[in-house]
TIFIMI-220712 format. One line per field, with one value per residue (C-alpha): x, y, z; residue number from 1; residue in three letters. Coordinates in pm, 1 decimal, decimal comma, padded with zeros to 6 digits. Example, Ala and Ser with C-alpha at 12.3 -4.5 7.8 and 13.67 -1.06 7.14 Angstrom:
2
u c(01230,0  01367,0)
v c(-00450,0  -00106,0)
w c(00780,0  00714,0)
num c(1  2)
residuo c(ALA  SER)
This chain:
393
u c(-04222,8  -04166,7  -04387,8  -04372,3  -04003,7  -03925,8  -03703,8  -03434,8  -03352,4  -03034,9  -02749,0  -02916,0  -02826,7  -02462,4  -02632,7  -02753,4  -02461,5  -02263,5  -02518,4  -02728,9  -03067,8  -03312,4  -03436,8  -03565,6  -03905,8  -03660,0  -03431,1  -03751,5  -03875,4  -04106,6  -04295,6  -04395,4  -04647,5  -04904,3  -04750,3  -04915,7  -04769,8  -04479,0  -04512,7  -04157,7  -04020,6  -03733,0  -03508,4  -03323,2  -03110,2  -03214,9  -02969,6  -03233,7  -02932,8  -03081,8  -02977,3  -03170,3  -03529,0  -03656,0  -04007,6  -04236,7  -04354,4  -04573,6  -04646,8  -04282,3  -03985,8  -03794,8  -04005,1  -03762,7  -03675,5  -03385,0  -03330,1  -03096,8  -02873,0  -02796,6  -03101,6  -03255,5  -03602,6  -03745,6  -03916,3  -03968,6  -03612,6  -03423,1  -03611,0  -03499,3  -03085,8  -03128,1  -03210,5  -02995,3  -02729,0  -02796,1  -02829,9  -02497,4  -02317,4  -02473,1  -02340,4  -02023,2  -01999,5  -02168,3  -02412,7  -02714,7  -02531,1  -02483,2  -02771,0  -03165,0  -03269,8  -03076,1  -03158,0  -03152,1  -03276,6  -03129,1  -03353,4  -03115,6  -02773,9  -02896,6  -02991,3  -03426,0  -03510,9  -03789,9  -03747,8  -03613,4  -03672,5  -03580,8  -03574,6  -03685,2  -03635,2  -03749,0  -03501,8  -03339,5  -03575,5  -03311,5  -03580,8  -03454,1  -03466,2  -03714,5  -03555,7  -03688,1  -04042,8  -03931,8  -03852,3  -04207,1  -04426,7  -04683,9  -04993,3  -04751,4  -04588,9  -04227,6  -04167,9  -04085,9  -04192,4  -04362,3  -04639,5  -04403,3  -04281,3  -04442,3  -04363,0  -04579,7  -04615,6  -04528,7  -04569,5  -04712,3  -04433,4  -04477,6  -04285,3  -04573,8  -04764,6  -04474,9  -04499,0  -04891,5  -04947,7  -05123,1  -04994,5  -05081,4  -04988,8  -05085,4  -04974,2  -04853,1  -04759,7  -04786,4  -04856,3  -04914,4  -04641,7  -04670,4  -04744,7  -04387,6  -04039,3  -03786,6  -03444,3  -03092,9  -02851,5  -02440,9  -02551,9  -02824,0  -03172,9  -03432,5  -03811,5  -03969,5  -04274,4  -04321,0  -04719,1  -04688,6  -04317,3  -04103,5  -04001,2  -03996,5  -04006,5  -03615,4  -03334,7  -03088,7  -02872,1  -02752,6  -02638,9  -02246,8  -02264,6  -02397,2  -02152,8  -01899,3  -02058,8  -02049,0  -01716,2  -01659,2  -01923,5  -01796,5  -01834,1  -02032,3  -02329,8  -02514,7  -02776,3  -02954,7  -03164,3  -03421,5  -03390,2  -03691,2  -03651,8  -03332,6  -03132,6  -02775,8  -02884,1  -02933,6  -02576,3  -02445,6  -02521,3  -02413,5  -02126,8  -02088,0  -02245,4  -02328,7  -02692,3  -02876,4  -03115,3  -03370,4  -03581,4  -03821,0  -04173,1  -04324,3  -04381,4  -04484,1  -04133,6  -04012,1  -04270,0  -04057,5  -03748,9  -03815,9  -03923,7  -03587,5  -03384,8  -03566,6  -03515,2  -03140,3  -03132,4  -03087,4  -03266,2  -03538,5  -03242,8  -02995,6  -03226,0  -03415,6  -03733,8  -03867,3  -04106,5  -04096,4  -03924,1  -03541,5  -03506,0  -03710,6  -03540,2  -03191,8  -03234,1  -03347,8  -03041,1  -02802,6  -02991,1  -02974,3  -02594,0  -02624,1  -02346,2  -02288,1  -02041,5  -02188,2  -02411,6  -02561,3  -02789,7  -02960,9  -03260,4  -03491,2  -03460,2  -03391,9  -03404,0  -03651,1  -03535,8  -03284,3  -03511,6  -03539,2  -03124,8  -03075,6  -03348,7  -03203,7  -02866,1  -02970,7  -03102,5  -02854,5  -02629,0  -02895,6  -02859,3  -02536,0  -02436,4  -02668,7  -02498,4  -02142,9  -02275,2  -02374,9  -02106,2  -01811,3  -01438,3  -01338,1  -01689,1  -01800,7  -02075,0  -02247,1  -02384,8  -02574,8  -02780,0  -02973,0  -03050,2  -02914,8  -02920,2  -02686,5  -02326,6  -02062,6  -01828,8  -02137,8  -02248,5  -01865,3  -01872,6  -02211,1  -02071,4  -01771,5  -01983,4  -02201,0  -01814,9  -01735,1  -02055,3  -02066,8  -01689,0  -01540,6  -01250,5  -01328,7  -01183,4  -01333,0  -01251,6  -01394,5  -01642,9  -01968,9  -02139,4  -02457,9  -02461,9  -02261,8  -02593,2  -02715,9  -02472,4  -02447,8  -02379,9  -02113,7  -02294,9  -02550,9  -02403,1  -02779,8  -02742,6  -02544,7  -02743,6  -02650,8  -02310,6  -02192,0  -01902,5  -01774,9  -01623,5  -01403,6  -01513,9)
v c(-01316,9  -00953,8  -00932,2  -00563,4  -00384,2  -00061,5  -00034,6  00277,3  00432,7  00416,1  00559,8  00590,0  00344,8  00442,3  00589,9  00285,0  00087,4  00291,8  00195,5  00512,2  00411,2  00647,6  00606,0  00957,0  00954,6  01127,0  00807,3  00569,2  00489,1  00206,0  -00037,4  -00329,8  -00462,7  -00249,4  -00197,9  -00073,4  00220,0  00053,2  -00277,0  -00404,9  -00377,7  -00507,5  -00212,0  -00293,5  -00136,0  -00051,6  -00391,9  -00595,9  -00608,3  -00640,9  -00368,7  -00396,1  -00415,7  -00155,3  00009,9  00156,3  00560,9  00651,2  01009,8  01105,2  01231,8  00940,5  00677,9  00399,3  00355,9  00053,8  -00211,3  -00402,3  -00354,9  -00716,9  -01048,2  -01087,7  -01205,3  -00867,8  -01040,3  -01046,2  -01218,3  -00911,2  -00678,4  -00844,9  -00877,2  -00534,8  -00425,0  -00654,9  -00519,3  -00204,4  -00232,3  -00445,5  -00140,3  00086,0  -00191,6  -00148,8  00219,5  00193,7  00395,1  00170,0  00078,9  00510,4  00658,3  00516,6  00697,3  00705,5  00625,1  00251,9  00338,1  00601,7  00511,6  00508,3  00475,2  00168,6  -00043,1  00049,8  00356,5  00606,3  00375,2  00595,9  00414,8  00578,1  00416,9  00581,7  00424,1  00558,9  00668,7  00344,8  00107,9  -00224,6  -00323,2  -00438,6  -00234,2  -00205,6  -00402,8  -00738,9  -00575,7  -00445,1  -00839,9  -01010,4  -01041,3  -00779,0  -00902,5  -01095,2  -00974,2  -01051,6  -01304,9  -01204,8  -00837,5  -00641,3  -00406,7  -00104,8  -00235,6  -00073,3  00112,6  00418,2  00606,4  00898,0  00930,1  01290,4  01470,0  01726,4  01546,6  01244,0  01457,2  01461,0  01068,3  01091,9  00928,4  01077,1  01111,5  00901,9  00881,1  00564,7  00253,4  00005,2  -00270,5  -00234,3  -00022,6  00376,6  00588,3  00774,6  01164,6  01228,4  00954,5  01048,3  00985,2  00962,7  01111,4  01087,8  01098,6  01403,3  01378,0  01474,1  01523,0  01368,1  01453,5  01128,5  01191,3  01583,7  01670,7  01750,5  01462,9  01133,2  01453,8  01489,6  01609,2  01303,4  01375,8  01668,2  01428,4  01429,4  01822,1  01907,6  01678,4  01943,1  02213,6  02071,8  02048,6  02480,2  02602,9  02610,1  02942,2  03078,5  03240,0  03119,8  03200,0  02925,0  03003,3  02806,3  02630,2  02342,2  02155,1  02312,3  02008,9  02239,9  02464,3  02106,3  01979,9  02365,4  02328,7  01962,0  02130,9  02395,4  02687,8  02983,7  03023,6  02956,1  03131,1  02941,4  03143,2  02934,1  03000,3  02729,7  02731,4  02391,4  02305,2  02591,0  02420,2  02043,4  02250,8  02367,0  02027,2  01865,4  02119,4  01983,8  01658,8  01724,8  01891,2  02266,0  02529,8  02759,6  02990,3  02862,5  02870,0  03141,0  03045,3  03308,8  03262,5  03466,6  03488,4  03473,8  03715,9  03980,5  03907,1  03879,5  04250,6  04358,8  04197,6  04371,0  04680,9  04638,4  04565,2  04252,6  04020,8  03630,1  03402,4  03104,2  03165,6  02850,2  02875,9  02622,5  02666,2  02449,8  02434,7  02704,1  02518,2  02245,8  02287,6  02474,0  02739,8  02831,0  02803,4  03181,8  03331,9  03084,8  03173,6  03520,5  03394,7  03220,8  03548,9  03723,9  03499,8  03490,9  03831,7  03890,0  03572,1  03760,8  04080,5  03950,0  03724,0  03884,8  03872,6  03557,5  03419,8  03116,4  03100,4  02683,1  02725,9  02485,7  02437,5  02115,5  02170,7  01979,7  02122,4  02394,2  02240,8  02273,7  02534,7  02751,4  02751,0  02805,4  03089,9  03268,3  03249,4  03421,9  03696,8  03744,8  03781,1  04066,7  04259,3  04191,3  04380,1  04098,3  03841,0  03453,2  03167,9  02781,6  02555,1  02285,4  02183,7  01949,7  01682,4  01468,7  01201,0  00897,0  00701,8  00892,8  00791,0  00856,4  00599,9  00667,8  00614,4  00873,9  01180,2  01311,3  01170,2  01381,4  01689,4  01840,3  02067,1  02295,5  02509,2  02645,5  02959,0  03194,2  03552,8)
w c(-02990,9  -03135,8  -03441,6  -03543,6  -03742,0  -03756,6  -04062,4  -04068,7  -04377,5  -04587,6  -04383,0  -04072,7  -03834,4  -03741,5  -03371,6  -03299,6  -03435,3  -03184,3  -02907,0  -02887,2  -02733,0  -02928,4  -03272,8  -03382,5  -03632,6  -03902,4  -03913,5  -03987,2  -04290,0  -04252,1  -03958,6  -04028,1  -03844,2  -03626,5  -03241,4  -02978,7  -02778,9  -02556,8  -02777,1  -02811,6  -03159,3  -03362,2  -03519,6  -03841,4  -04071,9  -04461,0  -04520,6  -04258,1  -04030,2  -03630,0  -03448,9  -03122,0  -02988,7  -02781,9  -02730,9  -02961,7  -02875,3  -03207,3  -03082,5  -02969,5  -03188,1  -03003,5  -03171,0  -03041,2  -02710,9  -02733,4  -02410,3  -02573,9  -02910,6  -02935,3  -03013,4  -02689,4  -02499,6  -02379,5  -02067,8  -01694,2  -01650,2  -01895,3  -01651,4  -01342,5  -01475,5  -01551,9  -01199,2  -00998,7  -01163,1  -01109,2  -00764,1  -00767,7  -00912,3  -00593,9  -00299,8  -00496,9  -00440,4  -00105,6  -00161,4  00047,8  00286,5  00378,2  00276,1  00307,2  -00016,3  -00373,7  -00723,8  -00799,8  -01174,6  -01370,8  -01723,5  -02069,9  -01843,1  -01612,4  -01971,1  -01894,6  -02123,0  -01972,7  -01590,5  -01310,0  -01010,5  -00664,0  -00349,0  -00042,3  00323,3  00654,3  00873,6  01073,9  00831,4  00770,1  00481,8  00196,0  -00038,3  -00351,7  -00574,8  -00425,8  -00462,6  -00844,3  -00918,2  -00850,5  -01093,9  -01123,7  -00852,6  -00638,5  -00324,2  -00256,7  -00007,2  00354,4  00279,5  00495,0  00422,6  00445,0  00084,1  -00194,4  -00555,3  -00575,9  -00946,5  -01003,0  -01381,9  -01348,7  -01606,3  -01859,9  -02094,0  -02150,5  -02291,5  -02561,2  -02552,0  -02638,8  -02271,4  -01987,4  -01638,7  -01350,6  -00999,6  -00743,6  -00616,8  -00808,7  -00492,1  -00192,2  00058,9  00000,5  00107,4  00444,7  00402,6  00470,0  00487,1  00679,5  00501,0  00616,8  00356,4  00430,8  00797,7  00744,2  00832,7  00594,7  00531,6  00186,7  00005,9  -00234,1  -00290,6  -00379,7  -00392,5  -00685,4  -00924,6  -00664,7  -00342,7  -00315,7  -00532,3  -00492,4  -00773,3  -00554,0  -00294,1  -00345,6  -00350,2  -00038,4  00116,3  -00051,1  00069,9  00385,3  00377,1  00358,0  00579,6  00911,3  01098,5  00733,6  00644,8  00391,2  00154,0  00032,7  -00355,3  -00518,7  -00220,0  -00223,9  00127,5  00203,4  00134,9  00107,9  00430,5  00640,3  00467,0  00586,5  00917,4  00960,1  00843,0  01158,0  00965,7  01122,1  00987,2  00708,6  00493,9  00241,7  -00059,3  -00261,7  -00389,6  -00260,6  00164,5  00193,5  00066,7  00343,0  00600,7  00547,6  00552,2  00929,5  01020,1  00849,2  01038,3  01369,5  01310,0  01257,0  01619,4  01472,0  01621,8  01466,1  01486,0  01270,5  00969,2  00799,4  00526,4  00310,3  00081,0  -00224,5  -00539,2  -00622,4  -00859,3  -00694,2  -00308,4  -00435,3  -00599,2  -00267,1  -00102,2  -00312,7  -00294,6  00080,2  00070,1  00246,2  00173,4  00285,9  00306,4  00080,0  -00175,7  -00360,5  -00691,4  -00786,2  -00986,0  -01199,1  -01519,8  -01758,5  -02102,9  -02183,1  -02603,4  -02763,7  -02862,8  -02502,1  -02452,3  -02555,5  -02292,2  -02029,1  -02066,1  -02006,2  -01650,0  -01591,5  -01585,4  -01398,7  -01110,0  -01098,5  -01141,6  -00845,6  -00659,1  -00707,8  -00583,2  -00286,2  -00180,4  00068,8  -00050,6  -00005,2  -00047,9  -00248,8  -00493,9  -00576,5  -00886,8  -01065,1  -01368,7  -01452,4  -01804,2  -02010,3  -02299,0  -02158,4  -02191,2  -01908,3  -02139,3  -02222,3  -01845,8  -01696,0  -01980,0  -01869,3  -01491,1  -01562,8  -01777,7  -01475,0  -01249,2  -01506,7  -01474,4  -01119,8  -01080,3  -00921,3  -00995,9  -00931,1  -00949,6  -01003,7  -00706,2  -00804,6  -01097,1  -00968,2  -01122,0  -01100,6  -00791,1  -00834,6  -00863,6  -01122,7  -01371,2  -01761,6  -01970,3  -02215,9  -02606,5  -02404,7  -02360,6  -02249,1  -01962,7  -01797,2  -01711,4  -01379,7  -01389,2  -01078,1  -01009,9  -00698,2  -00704,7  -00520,4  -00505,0)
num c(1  2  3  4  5  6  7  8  9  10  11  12  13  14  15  16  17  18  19  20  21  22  23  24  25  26  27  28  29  30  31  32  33  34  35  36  37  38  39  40  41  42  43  44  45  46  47  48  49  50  51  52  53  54  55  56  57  58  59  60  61  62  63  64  65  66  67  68  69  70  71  72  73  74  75  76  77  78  79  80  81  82  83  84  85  86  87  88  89  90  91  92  93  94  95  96  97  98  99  100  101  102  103  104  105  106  107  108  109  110  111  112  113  114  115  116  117  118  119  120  121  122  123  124  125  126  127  128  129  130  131  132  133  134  135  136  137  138  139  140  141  142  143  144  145  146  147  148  149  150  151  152  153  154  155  156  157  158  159  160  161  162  163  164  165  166  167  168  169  170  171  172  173  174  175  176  177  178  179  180  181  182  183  184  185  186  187  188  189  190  191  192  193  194  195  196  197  198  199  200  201  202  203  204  205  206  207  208  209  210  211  212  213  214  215  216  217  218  219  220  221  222  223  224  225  226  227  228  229  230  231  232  233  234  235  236  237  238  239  240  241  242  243  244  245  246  247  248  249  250  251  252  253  254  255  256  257  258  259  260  261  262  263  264  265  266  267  268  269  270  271  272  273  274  275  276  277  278  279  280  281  282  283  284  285  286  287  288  289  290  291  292  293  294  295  296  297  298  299  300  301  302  303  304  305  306  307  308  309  310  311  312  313  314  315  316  317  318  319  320  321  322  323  324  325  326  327  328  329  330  331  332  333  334  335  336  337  338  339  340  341  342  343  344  345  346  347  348  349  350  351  352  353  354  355  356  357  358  359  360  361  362  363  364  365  366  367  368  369  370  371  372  373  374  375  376  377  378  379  380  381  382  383  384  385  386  387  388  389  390  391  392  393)
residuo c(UNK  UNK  UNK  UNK  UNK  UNK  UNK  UNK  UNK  UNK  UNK  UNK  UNK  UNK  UNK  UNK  UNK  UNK  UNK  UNK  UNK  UNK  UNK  UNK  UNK  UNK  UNK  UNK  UNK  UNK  UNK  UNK  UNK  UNK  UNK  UNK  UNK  UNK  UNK  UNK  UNK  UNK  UNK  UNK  UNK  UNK  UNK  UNK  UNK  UNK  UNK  UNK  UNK  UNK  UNK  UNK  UNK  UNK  UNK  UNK  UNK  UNK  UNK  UNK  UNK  UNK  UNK  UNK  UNK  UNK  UNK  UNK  UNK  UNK  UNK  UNK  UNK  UNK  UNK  UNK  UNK  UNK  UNK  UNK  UNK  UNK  UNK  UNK  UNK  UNK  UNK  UNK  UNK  UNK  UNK  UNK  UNK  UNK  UNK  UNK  UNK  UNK  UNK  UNK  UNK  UNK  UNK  UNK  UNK  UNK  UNK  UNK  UNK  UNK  UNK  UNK  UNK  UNK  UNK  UNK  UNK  UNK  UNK  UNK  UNK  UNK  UNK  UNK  UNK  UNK  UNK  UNK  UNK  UNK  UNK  UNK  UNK  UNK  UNK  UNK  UNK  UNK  UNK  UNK  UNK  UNK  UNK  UNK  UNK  UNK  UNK  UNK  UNK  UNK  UNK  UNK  UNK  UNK  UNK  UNK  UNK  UNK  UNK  UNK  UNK  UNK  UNK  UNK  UNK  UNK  UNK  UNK  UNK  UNK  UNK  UNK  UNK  UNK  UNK  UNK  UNK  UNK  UNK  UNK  UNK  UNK  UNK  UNK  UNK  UNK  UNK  UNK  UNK  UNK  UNK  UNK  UNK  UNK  UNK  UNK  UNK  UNK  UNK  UNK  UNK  UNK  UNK  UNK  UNK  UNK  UNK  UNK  UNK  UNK  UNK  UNK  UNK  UNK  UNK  UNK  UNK  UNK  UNK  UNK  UNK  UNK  UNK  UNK  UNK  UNK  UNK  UNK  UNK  UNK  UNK  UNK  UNK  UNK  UNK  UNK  UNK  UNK  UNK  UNK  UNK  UNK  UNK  UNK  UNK  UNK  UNK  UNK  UNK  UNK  UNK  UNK  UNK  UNK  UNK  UNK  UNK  UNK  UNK  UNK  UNK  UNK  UNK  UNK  UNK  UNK  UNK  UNK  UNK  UNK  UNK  UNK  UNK  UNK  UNK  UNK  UNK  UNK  UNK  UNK  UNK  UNK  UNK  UNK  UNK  UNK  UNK  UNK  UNK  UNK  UNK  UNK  UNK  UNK  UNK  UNK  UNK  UNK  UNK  UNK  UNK  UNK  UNK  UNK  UNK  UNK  UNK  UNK  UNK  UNK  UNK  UNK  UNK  UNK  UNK  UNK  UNK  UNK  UNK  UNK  UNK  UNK  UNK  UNK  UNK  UNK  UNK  UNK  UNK  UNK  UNK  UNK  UNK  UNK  UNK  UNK  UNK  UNK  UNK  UNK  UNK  UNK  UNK  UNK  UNK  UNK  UNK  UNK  UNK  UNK  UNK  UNK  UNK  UNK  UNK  UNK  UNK  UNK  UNK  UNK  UNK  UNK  UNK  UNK  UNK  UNK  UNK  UNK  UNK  UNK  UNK  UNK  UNK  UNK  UNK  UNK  UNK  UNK  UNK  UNK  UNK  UNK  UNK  UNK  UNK  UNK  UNK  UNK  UNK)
């Protein structure tokens, strides 16, 4: 029984009426009733029309979180629909059958606001996969699991401390995850983090990408930035690349990298980690004259608000003027950015800036996306985040 309203003002309901998930603070004008943080509330218009019932988030500017826009019972067996289906949608693509890691929750565009879920197998593990454990009731184990089952939190965000929450990291059921899982992605072999790594330890919405990278690097050099665990370099050299070169701050992320590129069968050789920061190297690199044959870019993120768009546009260029410089003729540059606040035109604009200081022509080749599994529901146009180009020096 939902006992608390959140009543919008006069002419502010047509987002939701189009099914937008967030309520902002600005559109509210009243709450009945006294929620608790996360309490499910009803959202109507000025009229009293229903328009949904989502969760409350007092201490955000998204003070509405919305799981459903129609009357509904916000309980274990709306949870359970919602997560079945998404994994339904992933067998459709494939997607678990291929790989033993993806995203099985992608929050506002898989109907479960704030929820990203991803599921991590080891290597050769015919588990199911998490969504039988995601099912039980919290305290009860799945039947028929084993103790290699388990949801581990990683709730450890900057943005909660925009919700008003604090961040926490454990298990929630099961068993702890290992120091390290070993993942197969499109047939590559990979090294996870899940305790200490980035995010969930492994950039999956990249997944579809360095298949396409894979797909030009025979016989190529290739230079490898902001590289993490060297997901693209593994994908380059699956691919018959010549060598590979990582750059990342961080050389526990270069230290997986080595060990990913040994469990793939690739020798020391064939890959390069340096430790050290991007900007600074690639100046070196083009004050060296070196020169490669694939250059891929893809950094964190620039822009966490629009006030920070204008001095992340301007590294944006900076990388990728340097990117252009130190490609060969002929060369291609991956370029990324996973803001997404910066929108595709504005980004395939910046990129050809940085082409024109660099003194080179380019072309696009193709224009990259988020991960099929990671995808963006279409009343939330936030959802889609990650945009790439590949182009031809």
């Amino acid at each position: 029984m939902v006992s608390s309203q959140v009543i919008l003002k006069h002419g502010r309901d047509r987002n939701v009426r189009a099914r937008h998930p967030w309520v902002f603070s600005g559109a509210v004008d009243k709450v009945k009733g006294k929620p608790q943080s996360g309490a499910t509330v009803e959202v109507r218009a000025a009229n009293g029309d229903l328009l949904g019932l989502g969760a409350w988030s007092p201490a955000s500017q998204i003070q509405v979180r919305l799981w459903t826009c129609a009357e509904a019972s916000i309980d274990h067996g709306f949870f359970v629909r919602c997560i079945r289906q998404a994994l339904a949608y992933r067998q459709q693509l494939g997607i678990p059958a291929r790989n033993s890691a993806y995203r099985l929750i992608n929050a506002e565009s898989d109907g479960l606001p704030g929820v990203v879920v991803d599921v991590l197998r080891l290597a050769g593990d015919a588990s199911p996969t998490a969504s039988r454990v995601l099912e039980t009731h919290p305290g009860r184990r799945p039947a028929g699991s084993d103790s290699g089952q388990g949801v581990y939190e990683r709730s450890d965000v900057d943005v909660r401390k925009k919700e008003g929450l604090e961040t926490t990291t454990g298990s929630l059921k099961g068993a702890t995850p290992p120091a390290h899982i070993d993942i197969v992605e499109e047939g590559r072999h990979y090294r996870v983090d899940v305790l200490n790594g980035h995010k969930t330890g492994f950039y999956l919405d990249q997944r579809d990408n360095r298949s396409v990278l894979q797909q030009y690097a025979a016989g190529k050099t290739v230079l490898n930035c902001f590289s993490y665990t060297g997901g693209f370099s593994i994908a380059a050299l699956h691919g018959g690349a010549a060598q590979a070169t990582n750059i990342d701050a961080s050389q526990p992320a270069l230290d997986i990298a080595a060990q990913a590129a040994a469990l793939n069968g690739f020798q020391p050789s064939q890959m390069e980690n340096i430790c050290g920061d991007v900007f600074k190297l690639l100046r070196e690199y083009r004050n060296e004259n070196r020169q490669f044959d694939i250059v891929v870019l893809d950094p964190p993120k620039f822009a966490d608000n629009r006030k920070q768009l204008e001095k992340a546009a301007r590294g944006y260029k900076d990388i990728n003027l340097l990117g252009f410089k130190l490609l060969k003729p002929g060369g291609l540059l991956f370029t990324f950015s996973c803001s997404g606040l910066m929108e595709s035109s504005l980004f395939q604009k910046i990129v050809a800036d940085a082409a024109v200081d660099a003194d080179c022509d380019a072309r696009i080749l193709r224009k990259l996306d988020q991960a099929t599994d990671h995808p963006t529901r279409l009343a939330f146009p936030e959802g889609y985040y990650l945009k790439g180009l590949v182009c031809q020096k």
